[in-house]
N, C-alpha and C positions, 0 to 999 in steps of 0.2 A: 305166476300163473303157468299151467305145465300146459303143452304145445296140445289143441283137440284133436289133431289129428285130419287126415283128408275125409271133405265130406261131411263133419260135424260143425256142430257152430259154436264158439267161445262166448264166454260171459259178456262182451264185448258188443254182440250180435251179428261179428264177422263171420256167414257162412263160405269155406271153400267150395268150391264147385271142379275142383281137380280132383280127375280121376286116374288109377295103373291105370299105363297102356302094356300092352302087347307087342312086344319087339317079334319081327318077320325074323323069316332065316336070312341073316348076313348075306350078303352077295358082291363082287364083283361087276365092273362093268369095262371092255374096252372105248376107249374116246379114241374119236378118228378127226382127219383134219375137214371132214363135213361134217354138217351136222345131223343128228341122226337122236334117235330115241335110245335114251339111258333109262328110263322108269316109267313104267307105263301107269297110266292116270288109274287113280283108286278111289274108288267112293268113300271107303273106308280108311283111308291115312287120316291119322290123327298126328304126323309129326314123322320126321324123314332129316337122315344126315348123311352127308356125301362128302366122304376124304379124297384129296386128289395124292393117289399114292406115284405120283410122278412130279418130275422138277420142271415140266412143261405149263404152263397156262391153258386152263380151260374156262371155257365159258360156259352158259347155261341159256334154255328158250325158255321157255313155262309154254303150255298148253298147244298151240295152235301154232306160236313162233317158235321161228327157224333160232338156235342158237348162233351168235354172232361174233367173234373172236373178240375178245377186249371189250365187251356190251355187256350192258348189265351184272344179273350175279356172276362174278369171275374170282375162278382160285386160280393163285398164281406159282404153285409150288408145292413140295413135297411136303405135307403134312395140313397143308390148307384147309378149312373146312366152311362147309356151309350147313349149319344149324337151322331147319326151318322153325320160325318163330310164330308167334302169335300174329305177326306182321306183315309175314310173308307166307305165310301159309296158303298151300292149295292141294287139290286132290286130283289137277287136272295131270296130262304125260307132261315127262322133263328129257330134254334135247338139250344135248351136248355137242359140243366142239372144240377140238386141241388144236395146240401151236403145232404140236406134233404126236404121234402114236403115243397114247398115253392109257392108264388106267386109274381108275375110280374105284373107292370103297362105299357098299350104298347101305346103310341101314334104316328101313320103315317100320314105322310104327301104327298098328290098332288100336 
């Protein structure tokens, strides 16, 4: 059977419901050892990924919370990523915090 494609439905009667998203302009962020807003909440993220391009440990708040060093989502080093999932997904701001002076790679998606 040849693959239907996003969107359409196989003989099967499996309809996909994934759709392209929309990659933002690439960005930068610096992480400081408080915690502080890296991404400011989007009604419109449909999916978001954050490299920690330093060998420091950062951690992450979601919405309302303070990020917490070693708490929760935490990358721990140079190339670390955190992939928002189906799981974890939100649209709310993201707050950050390092072991030390660090920087983050951020790319969202529409």
């Amino acid at each position: 059977m040849q693959n239907p494609g996003i969107g359409s439905s196989s003989q099967s009667g499996i309809v996909s419901t994934k759709t392209p998203l929309t990659a933002s302009t690439p960005t930068n962020a610096s992480v400081t050892t408080s915690s502080s807003l890296v991404v400011s909440a989007n009604a419109n993220r449909k999916g978001l990924i954050i490299v920690n391009l330093s060998s420091n440990t950062i951690s992450f708040g979601i919405g309302a919370s303070p990020a917490i060093l070693n708490s929760g989502i935490t990358l721990t080093g140079l190339g670390s990523v955190w992939n928002m999932s189906e799981y974890d997904y939100n649209t709310s701001a993201i707050n950050a915090i390092g072991s030390a002076l660090s920087t983050i790679s951020i790319q969202e998606f529409v």
